[in-house]
N, C-alpha and C positions, 0 to 999 in steps of 0.2 A: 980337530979342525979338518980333518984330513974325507975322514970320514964324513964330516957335513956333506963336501962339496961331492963326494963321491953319492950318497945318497940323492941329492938334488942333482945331480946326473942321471942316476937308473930311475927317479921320476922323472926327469925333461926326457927324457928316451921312451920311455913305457906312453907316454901321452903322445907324441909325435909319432911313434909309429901302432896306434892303435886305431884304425878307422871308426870303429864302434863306438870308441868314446868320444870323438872329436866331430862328428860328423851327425852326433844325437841320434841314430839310427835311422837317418833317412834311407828310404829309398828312391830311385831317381830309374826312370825311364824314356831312355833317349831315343827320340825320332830317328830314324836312317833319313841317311842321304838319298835323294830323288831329284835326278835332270828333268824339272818341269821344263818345258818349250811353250811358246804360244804364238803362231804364226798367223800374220792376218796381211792383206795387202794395204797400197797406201791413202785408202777409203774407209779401212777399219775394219775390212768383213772379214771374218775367218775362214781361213785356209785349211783347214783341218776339220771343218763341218763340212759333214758329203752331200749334206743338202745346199750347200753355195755354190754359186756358177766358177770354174776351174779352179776346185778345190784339190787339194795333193789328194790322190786315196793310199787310203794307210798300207793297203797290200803293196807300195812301191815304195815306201819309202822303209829305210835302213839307217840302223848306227852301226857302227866300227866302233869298237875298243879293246883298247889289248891284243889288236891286230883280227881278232874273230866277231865277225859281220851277224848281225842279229837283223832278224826280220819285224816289222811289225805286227804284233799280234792282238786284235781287239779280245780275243774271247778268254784272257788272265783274268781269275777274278779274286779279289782277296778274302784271305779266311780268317777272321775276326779270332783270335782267342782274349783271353785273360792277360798272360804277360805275349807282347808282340816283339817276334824276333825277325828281323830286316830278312829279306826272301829275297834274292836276285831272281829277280823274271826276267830282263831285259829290255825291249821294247813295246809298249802298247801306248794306244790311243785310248781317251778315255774325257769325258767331260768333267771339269773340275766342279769346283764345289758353288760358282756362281754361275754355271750352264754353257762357257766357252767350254770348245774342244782344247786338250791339251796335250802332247805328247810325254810321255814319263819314261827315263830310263834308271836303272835301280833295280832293287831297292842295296846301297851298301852302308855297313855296319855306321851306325851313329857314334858309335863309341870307341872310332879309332879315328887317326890322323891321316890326310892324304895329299899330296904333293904332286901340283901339277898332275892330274889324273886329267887323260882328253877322250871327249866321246865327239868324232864327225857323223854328224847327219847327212846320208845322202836323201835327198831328194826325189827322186827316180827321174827326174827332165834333166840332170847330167849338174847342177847345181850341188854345192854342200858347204857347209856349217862345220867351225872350229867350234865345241864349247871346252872350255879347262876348269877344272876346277882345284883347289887349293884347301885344306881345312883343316886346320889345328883344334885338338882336343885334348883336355886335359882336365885331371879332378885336384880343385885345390886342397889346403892343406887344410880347409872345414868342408872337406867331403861333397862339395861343390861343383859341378861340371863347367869348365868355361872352354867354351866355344868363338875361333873365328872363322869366316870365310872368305873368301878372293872368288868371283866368279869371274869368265874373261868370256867375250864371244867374238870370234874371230880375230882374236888379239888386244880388244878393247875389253877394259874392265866395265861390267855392269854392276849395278847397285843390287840388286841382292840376288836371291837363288832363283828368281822367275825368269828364264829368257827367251825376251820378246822378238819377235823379227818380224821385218818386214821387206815382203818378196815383191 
């Protein structure tokens, strides 16, 4: 009898900590973290296109994180491979994927957890932005990645990772 349950032990243990068997051999490729911004005034026009009448220019504006100041920089460009690993650049400007300008700061690892993490935007007209962000990561016990996130902008929680302002 003794022996069953010990057997049916070193099985429930050989399954629970084997990923390859539990998890069908997925593989899984996790986005990095990205502080999108998109700032426009209270008419809708973007602030971040250098073609709008007193738009921010990117050369003045700055984030702060981790206490070391990062400049705006348009000319990061990304280098496409096969498997993609999260690259910190810092700050750049760039049009998103529906033609507004956007600010991006990033890129951090997808595949870890982060608590309370705050990046201030200055502005360069003496103005600036709290964003925090929050993010729990974790691979379940069928080899699953669940993901939550908490965004806050200047102390207010917003609904998801895109943060909107209006100046």
């Amino acid at each position: 009898m003794k022996a069953k349950y010990l057997l049916f032990g070193i099985m429930a243990l050989a399954l629970l900590s084997c990923d390859k068997i539990i998890n069908g051999g997925k593989i899984w490729d996790i986005s990095p973290v990205v502080v999108i911004v998109q700032v426009a005034n209270a008419n809708g026009i973007d602030l971040l296109n250098p073609d709008n009448q007193n738009s921010y220019a990117a050369g003045s504006i700055k984030a702060v994180y981790n206490g070391k100041e990062y400049e705006c920089n348009k000319s990061i460009s990304d280098a496409n491979t096969k498997a993609y690993h999260a690259q910190f650049y810092g700050l750049k400007t760039d049009k998103n994927y529906v033609g507004n300008y956007s600010l991006f700061f990033g890129e951090f690892d997808g595949a870890k957890s982060y608590s309370n993490e705050e990046v201030t935007i200055l502005w360069g007209d003496g103005s600036s932005d709290k964003i925090k962000f929050s993010r729990k990561f974790r691979w379940t016990i069928f080899g699953d990645p669940n993901i939550s996130e908490d965004w806050y902008l200047n102390g207010t929680k917003v609904s998801d990772g895109v943060i909107k302002i209006v100046k």
